[in-house]
LUMLO-692868 format. One record per residue: residue in three letters; x, y, z of N, C-alpha, C, O in turn. Coordinates in steps of 0.1 Angstrom, whole numbers, plus 2048, in hexadecimal, padded with zeros to 3 digits. Last residue first. Example, Ala and Ser with C-alpha at 12.3 -4.5 7.8 and 13.67 -1.06 7.14 Angstrom:
// residues 2
Ser8807EA8478897F584788180084F88680B850;Ala8847C784E87B7D384E8847DF84E88E7DF855;
//
This chain:
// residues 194
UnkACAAD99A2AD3AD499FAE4AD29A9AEEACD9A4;UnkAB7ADC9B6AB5ACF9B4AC1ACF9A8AC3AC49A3;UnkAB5AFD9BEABAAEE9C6ABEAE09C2AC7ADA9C8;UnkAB3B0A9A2ABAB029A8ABEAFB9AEAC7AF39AB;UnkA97AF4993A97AFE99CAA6AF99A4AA9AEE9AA;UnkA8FAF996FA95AF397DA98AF9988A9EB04988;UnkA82B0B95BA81B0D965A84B03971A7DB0397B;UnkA93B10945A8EAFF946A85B05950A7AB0094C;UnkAA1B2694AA9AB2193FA90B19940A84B1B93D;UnkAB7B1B95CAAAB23961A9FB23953A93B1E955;UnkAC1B0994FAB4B01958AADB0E95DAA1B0F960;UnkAD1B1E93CAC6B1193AABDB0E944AB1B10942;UnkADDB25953AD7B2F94EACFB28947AC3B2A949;UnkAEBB1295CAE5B15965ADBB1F95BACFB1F95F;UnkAFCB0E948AF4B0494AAE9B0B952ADEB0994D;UnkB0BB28944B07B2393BAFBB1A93DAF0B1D937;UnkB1BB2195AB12B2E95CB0AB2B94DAFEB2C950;UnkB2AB09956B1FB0D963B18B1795EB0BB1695F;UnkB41B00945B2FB0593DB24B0894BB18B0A94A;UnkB56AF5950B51B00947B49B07940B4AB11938;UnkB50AE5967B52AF0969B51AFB95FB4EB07962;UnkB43ACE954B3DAD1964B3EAE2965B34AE9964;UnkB52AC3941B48AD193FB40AD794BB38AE194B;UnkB5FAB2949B64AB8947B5AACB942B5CAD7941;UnkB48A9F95EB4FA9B954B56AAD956B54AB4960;UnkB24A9F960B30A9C965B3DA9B95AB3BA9694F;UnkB03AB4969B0DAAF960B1CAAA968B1FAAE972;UnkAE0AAE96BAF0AAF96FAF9AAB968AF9AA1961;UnkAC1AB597BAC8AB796DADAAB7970ADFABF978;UnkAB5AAC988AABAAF986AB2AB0976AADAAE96B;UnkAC5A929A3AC2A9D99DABAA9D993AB6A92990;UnkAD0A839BEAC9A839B2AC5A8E9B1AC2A959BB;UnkAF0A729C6AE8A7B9C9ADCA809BDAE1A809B1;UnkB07A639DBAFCA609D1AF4A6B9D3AF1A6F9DE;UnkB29A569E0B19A5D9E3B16A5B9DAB1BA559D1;UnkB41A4A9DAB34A409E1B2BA489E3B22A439EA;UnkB56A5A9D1B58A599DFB48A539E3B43A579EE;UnkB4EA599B6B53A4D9B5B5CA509C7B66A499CA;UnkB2BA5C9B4B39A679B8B43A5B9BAB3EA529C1;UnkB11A5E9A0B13A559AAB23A5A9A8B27A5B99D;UnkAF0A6B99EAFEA6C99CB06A669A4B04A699B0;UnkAD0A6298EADAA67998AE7A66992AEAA62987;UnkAAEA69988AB9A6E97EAC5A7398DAC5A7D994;UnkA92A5E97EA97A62987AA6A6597EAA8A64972;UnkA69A5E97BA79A5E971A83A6197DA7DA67987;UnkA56A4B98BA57A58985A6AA5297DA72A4897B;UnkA55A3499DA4DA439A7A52A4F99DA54A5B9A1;UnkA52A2198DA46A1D991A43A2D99BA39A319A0;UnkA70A2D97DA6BA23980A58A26984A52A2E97D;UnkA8CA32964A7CA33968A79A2996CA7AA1E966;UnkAA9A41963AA2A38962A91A3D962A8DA48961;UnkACFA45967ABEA4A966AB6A42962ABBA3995C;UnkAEAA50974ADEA43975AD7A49972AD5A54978;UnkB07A5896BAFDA5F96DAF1A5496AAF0A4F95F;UnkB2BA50981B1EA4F97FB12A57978B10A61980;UnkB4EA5A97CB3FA5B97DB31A58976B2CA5A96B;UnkB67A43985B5EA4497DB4FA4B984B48A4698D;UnkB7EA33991B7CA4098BB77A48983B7CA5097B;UnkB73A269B2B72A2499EB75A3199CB71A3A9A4;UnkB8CA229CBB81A299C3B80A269B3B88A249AB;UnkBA2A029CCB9FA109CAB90A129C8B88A099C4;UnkBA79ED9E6BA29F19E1BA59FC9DFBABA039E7;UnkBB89EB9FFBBA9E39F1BB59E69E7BBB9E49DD;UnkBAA9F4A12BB49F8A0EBBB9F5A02BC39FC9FC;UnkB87A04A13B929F4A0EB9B9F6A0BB9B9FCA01;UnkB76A15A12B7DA13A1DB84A07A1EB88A01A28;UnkB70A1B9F4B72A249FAB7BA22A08B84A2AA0B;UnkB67A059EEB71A079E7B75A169F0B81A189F1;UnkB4BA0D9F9B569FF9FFB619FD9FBB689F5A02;UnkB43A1A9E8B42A219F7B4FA17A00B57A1AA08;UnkB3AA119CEB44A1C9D3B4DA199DBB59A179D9;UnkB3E9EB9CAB389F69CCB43A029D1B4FA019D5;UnkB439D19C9B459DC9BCB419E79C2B429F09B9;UnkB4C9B89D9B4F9CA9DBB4F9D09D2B599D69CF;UnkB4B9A39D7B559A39D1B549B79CEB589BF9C6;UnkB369989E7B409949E9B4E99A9E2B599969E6;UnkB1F9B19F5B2A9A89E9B339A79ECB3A9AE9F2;UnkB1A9C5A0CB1F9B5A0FB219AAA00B2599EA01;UnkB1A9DEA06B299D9A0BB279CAA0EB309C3A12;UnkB0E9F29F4B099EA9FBB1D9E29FBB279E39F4;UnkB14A139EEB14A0D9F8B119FE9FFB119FDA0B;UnkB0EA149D3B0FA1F9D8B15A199E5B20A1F9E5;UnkAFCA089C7B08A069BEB12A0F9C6B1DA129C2;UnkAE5A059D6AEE9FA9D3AFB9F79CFB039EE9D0;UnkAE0A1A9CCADFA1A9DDAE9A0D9DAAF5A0E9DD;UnkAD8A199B3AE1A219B5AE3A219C4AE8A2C9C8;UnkAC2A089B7ACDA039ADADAA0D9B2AE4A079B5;UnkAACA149C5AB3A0B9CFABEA069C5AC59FE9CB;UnkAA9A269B3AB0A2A9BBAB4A219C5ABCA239CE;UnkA9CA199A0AA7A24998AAEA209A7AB7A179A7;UnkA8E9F89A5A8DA089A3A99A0F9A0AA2A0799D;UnkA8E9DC98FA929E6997A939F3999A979FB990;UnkA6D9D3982A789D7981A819DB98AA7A9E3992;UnkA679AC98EA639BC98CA709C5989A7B9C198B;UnkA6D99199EA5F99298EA5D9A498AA539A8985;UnkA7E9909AFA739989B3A649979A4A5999B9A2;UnkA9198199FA8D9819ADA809829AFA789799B1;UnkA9998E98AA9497E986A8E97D996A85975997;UnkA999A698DA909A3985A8F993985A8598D982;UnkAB29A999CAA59A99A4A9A9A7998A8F9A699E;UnkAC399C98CAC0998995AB899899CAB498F9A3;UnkAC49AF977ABC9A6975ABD99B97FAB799197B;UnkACF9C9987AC29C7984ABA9BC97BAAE9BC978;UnkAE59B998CADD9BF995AD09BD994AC99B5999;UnkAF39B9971AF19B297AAEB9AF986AEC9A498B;UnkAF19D6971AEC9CE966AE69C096DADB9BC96E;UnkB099DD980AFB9E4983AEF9DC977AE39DE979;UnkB1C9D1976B159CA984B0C9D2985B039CE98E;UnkB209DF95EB1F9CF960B199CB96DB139C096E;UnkB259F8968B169F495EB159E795FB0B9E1963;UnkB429F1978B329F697EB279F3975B1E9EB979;UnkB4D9E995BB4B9E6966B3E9E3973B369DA976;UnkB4CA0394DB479FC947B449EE954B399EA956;UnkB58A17961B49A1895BB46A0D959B3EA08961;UnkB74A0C961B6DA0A96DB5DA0D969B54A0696F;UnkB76A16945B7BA07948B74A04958B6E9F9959;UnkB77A2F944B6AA2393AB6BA19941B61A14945;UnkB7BA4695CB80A39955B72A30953B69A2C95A;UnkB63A61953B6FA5E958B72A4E950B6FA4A945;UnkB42A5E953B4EA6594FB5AA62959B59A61965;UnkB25A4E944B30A4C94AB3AA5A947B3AA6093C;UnkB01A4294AB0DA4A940B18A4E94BB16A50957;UnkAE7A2B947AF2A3294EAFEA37944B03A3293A;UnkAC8A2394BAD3A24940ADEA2D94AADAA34954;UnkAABA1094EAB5A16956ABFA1594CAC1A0B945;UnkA959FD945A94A0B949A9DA13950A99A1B958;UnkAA19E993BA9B9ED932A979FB937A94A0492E;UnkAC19EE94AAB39E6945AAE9ED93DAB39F7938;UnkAD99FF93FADC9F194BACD9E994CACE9DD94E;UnkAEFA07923AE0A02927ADF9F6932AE19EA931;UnkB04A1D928B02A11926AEFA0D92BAE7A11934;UnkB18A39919B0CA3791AB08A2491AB09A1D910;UnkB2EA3390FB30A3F919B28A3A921B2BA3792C;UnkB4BA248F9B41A258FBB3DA2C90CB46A2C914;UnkB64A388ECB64A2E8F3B51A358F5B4DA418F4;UnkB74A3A8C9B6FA448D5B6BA388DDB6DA2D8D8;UnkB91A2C8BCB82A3A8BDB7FA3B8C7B88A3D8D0;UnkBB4A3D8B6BA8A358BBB9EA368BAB9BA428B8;UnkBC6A4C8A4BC2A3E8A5BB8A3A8A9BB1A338A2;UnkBBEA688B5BBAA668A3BBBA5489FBB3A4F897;UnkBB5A668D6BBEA6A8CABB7A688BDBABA668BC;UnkB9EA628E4BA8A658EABB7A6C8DFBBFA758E1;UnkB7EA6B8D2B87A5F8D5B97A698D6B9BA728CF;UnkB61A6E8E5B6AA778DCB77A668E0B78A5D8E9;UnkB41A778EDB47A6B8E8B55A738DFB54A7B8D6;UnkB32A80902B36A838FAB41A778F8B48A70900;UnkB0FA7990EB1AA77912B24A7E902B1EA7F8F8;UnkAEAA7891DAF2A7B910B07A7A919B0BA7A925;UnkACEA6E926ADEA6F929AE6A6F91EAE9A65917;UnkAB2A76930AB8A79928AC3A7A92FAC6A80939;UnkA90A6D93DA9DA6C943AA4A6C935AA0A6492D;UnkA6DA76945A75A7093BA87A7193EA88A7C943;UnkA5AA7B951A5AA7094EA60A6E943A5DA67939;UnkA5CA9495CA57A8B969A57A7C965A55A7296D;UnkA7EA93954A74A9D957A71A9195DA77A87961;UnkAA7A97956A99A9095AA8DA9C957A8FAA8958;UnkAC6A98947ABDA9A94AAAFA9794BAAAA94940;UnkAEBA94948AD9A8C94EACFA9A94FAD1AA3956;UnkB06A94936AFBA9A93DAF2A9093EAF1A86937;UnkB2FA8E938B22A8C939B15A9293DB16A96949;UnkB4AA95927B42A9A92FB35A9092DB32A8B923;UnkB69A78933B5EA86924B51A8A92CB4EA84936;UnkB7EA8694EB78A7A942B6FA84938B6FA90937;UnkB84A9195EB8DA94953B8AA8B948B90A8993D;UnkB73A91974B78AA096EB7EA9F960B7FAA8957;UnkB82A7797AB6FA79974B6DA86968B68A8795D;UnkB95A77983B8FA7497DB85A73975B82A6D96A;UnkB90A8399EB95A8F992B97A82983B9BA88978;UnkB84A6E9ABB7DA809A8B83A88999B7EA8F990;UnkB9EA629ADB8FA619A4B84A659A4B7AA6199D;UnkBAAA749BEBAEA729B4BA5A689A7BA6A6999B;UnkB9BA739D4B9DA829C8BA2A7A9C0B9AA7B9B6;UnkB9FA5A9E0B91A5D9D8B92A6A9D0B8CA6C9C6;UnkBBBA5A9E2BB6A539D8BA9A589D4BA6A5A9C8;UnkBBBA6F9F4BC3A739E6BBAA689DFBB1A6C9D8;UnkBABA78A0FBADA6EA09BB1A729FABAAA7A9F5;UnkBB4A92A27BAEA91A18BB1A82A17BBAA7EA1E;UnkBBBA9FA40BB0A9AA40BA7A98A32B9BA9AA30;UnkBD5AAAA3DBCBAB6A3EBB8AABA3FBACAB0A40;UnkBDDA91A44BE4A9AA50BD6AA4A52BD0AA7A5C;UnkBCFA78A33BD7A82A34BD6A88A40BCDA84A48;UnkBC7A55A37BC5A64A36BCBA6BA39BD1A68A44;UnkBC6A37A23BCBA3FA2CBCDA52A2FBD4A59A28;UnkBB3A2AA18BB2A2DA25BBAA33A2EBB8A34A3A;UnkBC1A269FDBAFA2D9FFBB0A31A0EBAFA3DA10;UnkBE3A2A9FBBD4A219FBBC8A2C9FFBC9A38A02;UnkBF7A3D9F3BF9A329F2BECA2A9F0BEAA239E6;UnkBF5A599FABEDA579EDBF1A459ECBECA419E2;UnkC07A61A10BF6A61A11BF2A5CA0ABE8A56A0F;UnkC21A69A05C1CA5AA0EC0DA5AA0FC08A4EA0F;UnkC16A749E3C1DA729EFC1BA659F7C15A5B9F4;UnkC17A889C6C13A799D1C1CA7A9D7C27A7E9D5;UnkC06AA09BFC0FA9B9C1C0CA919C6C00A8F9CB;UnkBEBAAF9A7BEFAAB9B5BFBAA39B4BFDA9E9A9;
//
């Protein structure tokens, strides 16, 4: 993509009706290392590929542990992942010292997704309509276990959220579809739910 007058802040929208910044941490994500989730009724698998950028460096960490029952894997910028795990961490031992309980999967990712009254805006959705603000350029895969089963979401660095059965992010999205799909039929997942 080119830049232009559009691409200056988050809120300002194009002619054809595109925000550049949020593509542009979309295509972020596309270009980070691949990541997969996969859930059954009680168990959650996040695997990530670890490759380092050249021959000097190594590889950067993908995969972070946010409680004892929620782990999150990252693609696109580490630097914004690593971030988000820190306030999603921070979350959940705030409702643990609160509540005496764990946090569920999905009010964590509802949180991380939209809640707009922190004071200090980590979230998607808010980064989304702050002019000052940029989008993270980082994809989400939350999984976890709570008290209604295993869950397994995706958090779009344009503030949605969506859960699935099995998903992948990162650079192998596009090159392994027919491939993947032919697995879950295997698996017998039922497409809708990817």
């Amino acid at each position: 993509m080119f830049r232009n007058q559009y691409d200056t802040d988050v809120t300002t929208w194009s002619p054809t009706g595109r925000l550049f910044q949020v593509e542009y941490a979309m295509e972020a994500v596309k270009q980070g290392s691949a990541a997969i989730g996969l859930r059954s009724r009680s168990h959650v698998v996040l695997a990530c590929v670890n490759k380092a950028q050249s021959e000097l460096s190594s590889h950067q960490k993908k995969i972070f542990k946010v409680d004892d029952h929620i782990g999150v894997a990252i693609a696109g910028l580490t630097a914004d992942g690593r971030v988000l795990s820190r306030y999603m961490r921070s979350e959940a031992i705030n409702h643990s010292f609160t509540y005496e309980s764990p946090l569920p999967v999905g009010r964590l990712v509802v949180h991380l997704a939209d809640k707009g009254s922190n004071i200090f805006f980590f979230c998607s959705q808010v980064c989304t309509q702050r002019s000052w603000k940029r989008p993270y350029g980082v994809g989400l895969l939350v999984g976890g276990l709570d008290e209604s089963g295993a869950h397994l979401y995706y958090n779009c660095p344009s503030g949605n959220y969506f859960e699935y059965q099995a998903f992948t992010i990162g650079p192998v999205l596009k090159l392994q579809r027919p491939t993947w799909n032919a697995g879950l039929r295997a698996l017998r997942i039922p497409q809708e739910k990817i």
